[in-house]
C-alpha positions as CSV (number, residue, x, y, z in Angstrom):
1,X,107.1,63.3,-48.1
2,X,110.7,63.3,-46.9
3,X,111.1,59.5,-48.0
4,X,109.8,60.5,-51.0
5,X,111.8,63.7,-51.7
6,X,114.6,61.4,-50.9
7,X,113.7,58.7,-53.5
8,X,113.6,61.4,-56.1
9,X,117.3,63.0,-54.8
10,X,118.6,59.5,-54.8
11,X,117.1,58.6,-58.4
12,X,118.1,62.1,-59.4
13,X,121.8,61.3,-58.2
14,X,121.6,57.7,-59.9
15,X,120.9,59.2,-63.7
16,X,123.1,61.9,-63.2
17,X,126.5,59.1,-62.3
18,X,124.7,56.8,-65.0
19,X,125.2,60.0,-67.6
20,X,128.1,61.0,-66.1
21,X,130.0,57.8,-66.9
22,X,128.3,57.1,-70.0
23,X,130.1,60.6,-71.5
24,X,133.4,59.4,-69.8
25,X,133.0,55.8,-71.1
26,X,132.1,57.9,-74.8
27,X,135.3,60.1,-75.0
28,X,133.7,63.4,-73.5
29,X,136.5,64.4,-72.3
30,X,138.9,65.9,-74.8
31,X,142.5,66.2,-73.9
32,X,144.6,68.2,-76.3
33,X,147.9,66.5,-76.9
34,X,150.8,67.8,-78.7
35,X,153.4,65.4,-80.1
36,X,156.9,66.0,-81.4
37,X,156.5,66.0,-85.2
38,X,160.0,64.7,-86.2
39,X,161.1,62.0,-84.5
40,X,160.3,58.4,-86.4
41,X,159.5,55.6,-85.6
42,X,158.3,57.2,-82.4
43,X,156.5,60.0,-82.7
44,X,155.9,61.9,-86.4
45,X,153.6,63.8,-88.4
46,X,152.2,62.1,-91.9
47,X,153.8,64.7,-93.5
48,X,157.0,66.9,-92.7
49,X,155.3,70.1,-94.3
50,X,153.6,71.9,-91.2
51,X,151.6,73.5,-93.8
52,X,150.2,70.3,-95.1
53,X,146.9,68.0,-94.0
54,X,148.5,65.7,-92.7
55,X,151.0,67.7,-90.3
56,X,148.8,67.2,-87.4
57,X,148.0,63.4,-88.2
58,X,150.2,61.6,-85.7
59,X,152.4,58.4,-86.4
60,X,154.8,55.9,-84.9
61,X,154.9,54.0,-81.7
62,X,153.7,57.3,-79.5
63,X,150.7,57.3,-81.9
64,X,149.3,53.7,-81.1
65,X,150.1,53.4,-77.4
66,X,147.8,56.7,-77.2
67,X,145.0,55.3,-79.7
68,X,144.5,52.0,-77.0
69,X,144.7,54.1,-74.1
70,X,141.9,56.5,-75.9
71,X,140.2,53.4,-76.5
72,X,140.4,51.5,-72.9
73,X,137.0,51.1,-71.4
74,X,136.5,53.6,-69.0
75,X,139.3,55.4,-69.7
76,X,136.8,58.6,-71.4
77,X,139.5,60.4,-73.2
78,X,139.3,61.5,-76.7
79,X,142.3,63.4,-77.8
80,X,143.1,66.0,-79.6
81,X,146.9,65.8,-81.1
82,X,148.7,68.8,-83.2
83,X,152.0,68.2,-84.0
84,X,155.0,70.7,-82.6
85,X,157.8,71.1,-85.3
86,X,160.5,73.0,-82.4
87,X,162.3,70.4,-79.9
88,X,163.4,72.8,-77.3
89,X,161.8,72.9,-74.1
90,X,158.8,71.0,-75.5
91,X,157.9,69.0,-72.5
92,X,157.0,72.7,-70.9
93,X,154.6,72.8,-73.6
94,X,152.0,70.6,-71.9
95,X,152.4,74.1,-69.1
96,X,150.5,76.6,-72.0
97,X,146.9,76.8,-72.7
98,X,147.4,74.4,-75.6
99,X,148.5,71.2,-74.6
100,X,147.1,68.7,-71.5
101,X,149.3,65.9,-72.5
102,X,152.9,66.0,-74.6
103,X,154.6,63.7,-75.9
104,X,157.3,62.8,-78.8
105,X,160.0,60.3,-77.6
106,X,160.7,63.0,-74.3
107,X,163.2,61.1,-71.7
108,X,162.5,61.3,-68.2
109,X,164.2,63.9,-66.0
110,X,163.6,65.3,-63.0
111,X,165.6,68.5,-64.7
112,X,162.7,68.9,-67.2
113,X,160.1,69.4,-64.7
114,X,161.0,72.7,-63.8
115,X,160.4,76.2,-65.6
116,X,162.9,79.0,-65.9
117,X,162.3,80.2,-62.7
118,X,163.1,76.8,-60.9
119,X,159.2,76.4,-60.5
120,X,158.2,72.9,-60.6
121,X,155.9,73.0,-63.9
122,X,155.3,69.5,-65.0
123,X,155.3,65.9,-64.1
124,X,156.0,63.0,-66.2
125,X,153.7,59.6,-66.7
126,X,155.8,56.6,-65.5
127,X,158.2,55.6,-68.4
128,X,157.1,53.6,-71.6
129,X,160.1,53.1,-73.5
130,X,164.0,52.5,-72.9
131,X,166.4,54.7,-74.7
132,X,169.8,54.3,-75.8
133,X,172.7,56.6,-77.3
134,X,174.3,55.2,-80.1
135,X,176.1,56.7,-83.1
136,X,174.9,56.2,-86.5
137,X,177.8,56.1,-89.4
138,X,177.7,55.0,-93.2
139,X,178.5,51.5,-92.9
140,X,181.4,51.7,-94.7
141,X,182.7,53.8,-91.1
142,X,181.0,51.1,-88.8
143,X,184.4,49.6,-88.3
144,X,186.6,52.9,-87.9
145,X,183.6,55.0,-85.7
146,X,182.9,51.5,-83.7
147,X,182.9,53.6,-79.8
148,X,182.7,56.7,-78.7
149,X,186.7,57.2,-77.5
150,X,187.8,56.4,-81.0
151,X,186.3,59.7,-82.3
152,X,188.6,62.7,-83.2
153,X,188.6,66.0,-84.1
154,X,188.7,64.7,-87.7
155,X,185.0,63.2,-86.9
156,X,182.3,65.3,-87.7
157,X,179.2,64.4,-85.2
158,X,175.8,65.7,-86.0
159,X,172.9,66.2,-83.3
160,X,170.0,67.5,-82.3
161,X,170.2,70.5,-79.9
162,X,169.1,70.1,-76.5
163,X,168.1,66.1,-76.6
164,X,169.7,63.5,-74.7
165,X,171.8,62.1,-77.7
166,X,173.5,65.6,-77.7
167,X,174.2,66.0,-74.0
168,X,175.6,62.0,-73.6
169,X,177.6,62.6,-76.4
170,X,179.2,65.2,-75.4
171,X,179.8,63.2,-71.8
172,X,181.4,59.9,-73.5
173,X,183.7,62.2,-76.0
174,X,184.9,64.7,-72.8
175,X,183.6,67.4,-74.5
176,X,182.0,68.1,-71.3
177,X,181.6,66.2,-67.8
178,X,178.9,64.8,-65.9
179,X,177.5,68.1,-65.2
180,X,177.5,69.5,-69.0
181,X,180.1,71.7,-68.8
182,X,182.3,71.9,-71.3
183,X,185.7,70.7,-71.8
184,X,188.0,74.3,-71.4
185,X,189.2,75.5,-74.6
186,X,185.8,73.7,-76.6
187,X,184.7,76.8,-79.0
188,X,181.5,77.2,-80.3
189,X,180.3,78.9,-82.9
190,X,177.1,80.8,-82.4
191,X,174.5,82.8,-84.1
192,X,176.0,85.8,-82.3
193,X,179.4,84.7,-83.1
194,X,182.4,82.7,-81.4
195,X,182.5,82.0,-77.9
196,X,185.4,79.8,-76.3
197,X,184.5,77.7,-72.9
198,X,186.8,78.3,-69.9
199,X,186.0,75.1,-67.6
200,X,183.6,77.1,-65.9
201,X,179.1,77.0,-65.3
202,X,179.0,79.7,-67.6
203,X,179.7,76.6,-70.1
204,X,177.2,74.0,-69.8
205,X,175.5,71.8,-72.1
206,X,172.4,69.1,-70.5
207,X,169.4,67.8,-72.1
208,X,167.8,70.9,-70.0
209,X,170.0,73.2,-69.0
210,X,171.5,75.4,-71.8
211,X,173.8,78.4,-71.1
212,X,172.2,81.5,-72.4
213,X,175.8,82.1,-74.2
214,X,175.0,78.6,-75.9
215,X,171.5,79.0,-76.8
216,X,171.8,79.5,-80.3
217,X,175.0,76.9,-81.0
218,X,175.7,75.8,-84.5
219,X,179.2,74.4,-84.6
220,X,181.1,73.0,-81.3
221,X,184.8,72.9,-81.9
222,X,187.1,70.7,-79.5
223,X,189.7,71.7,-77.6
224,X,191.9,69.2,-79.1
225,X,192.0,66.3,-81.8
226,X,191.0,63.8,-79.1
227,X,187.8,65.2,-79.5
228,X,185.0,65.2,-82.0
229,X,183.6,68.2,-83.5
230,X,179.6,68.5,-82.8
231,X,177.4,69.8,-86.2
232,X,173.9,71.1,-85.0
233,X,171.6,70.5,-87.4
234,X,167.6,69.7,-87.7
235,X,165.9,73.2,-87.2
236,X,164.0,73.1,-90.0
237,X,163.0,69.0,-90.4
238,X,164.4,67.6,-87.0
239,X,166.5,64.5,-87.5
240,X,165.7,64.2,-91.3
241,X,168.1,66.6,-91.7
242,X,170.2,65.1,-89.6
243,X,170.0,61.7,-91.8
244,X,170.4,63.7,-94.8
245,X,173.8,65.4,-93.4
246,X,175.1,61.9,-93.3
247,X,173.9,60.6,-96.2
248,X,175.3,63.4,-98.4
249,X,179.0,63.3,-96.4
250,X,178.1,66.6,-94.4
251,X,178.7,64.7,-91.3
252,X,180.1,61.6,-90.0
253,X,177.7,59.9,-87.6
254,X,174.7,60.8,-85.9
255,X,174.3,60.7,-82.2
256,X,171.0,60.1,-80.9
257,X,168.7,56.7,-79.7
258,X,169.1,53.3,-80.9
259,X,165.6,53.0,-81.9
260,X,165.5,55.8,-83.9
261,X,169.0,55.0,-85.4
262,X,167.9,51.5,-85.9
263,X,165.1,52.4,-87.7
264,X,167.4,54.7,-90.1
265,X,169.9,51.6,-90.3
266,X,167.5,49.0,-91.4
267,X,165.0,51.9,-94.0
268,X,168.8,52.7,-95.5
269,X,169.0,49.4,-97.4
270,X,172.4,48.8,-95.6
271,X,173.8,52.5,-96.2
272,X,173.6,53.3,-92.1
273,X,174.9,50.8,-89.9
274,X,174.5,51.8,-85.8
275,X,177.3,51.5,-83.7
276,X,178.8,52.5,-80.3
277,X,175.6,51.2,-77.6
278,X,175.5,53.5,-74.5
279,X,175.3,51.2,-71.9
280,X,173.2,54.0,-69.8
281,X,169.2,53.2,-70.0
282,X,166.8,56.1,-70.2
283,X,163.4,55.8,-70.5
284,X,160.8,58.4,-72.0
285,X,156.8,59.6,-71.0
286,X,154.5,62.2,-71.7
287,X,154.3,65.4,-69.3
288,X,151.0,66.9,-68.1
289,X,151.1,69.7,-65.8
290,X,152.6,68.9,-62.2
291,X,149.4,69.7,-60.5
292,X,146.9,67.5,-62.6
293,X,147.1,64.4,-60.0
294,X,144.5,63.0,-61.1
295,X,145.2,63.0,-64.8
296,X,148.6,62.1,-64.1
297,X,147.7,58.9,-61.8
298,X,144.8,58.0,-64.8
299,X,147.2,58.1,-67.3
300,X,149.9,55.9,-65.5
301,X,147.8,53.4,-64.2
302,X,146.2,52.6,-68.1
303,X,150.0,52.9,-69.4
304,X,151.5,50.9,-67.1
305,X,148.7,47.9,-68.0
306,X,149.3,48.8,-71.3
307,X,153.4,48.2,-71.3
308,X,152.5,45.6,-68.9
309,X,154.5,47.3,-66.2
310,X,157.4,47.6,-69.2
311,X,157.6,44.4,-70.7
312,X,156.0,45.7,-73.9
313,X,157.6,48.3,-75.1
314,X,159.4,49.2,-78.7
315,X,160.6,45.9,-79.9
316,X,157.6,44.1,-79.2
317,X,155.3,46.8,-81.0
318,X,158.0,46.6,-83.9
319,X,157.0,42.7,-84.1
320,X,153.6,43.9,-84.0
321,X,152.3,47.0,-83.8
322,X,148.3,45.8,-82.7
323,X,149.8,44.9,-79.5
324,X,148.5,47.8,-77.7
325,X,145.5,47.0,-78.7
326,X,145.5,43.6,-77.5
327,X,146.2,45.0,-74.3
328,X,143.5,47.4,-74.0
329,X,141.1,45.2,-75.3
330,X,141.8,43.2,-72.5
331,X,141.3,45.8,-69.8
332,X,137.9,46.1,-67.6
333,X,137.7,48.8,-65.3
């Protein structure tokens, strides 16, 4: 009888793994993954409205490297994406009941990981993609706004708040040094009115750290005319705004990745022209939260086969945009 109970137990145990990873192998488990909605060709929504169908319907490079992952054998994720319209903090967001995965061209930092309160909150997937900073001008200024230390107060530089493209920029102008605060004398204009930096940490800028006194900054002003001025736009639309500004004169260049500048340059049928190449490299991931392990070590080791430890990355899914599929179709795990 004991053998026999045993053979059952064992038998039991065999149908229950075989159904186990036939639901994993199936997609059972559903991951909801939020994605920045505004930022093409990385990560977008099919349409701008967040009232329309096709909000929530993802796009751009993000998009596909996340469709081969869901489709790796034995990977048994199935996700759920809704698209997020706000930039700020949104690699906290994978933190809330809504999100187990974020994404949306978010650079690596360990100064992201953390909450309010200092807590360590999430952790990012190994890196993807390489950032970056550039400026992007009307290509009739491609010669005059060439490099970052020919910019003036005269030059009128758009940006996103609270992204990497604002924070470098304000680095490789002065505006602020390598700890974001800003240059003394820099005033900024605010929706609670003028406030004037005085050299000190109640001042500081990063692509995570924001003064409270800064929070809501619409208009940074340079202490003097060796300086840009810094236009914060994209609070309704993200960067389309931003490309608009420049388009229409608002603004004289936009300061944010080469990819997505690039992208603007060549769509602008030689309007946009990119200029002035950071030589810094950043790279971006997705955050889940910092105690998921094993999510996190899942999702790296299928990304990191995917980028092929990144070689693949942007340009060669520009070439060819099935190439994550390739790769996935070659795993077997």
């Amino acid at each position: 009888m004991p053998h026999q109970f045993l053979a059952v137990a064992l038998a039991l145990a065999l149908v229950t793994l075989m159904l186990g990873l036939a639901a994993c192998s199936n997609g059972a488990q559903t991951l909801n993954v939020g994605f920045y909605a505004y930022f093409a060709p990385v990560s977008y929504s099919a349409d701008e409205d967040p009232n329309a169908d096709g909000f929530n319907s993802h796009r751009g490079y993000e998009a596909d490297l996340l469709t081969a992952l869901e489709s790796m054998k034995g990977a048994g994720y199935s996700f759920n994406r809704r698209a997020i319209p706000e930039w700020p903090d949104i690699w906290l967001q994978s933190t809330t009941d809504e999100f187990d995965i974020v994404g949306g061209g978010i650079t690596i930092l360990d100064s992201r990981t953390t909450d309010d309160a200092g807590n360590t909150a999430v952790a990012f997937t190994n890196g993807h993609i390489a950032f970056r900073q550039s400026l992007l001008v009307r290509a009739e200024d491609a010669a005059r706004l060439a490099s970052h230390d020919v910019l003036t107060g005269a030059a009128r530089v758009g940006v996103l708040a609270g992204t990497t493209g604002e924070a470098r920029l304000l680095q490789l102008t002065g505006l602020a040094d390598a700890d974001g605060v800003l240059a003394a004398g820099a005033r900024v204009e605010t929706g609670a009115g003028e406030v004037v930096a005085d050299g000190s940490a109640d001042y500081r800028i990063t692509a995570s750290e924001i003064s409270p006194v800064l929070k809501e900054r619409r208009h940074l002003r340079p202490p003097d005319d060796a300086m840009p001025q810094v236009v914060y736009l994209g609070d309704e639309l993200g960067e389309t705004e931003l490309l608009a500004a420049l388009r229409d004169g608002q603004i004289d260049a936009v300061a944010r990745g080469e990819i997505g500048n690039a992208d603007a340059a060549q769509e602008s049928d030689g309007a946009f022209a990119v200029t002035a190449l950071d030589s810094a490299v950043e790279y971006g991931g997705f955050t889940v939260p910092a105690g998921n392990t094993e999510l996190l070590a899942s999702l790296n080791e299928r990304i990191d086969w995917l980028t092929d430890n990144r070689r693949i990355g942007y340009a060669e899914w520009r070439a060819d945009p099935t190439v994550f599929m390739q790769r996935a179709g070659a795993w077997d795990n």
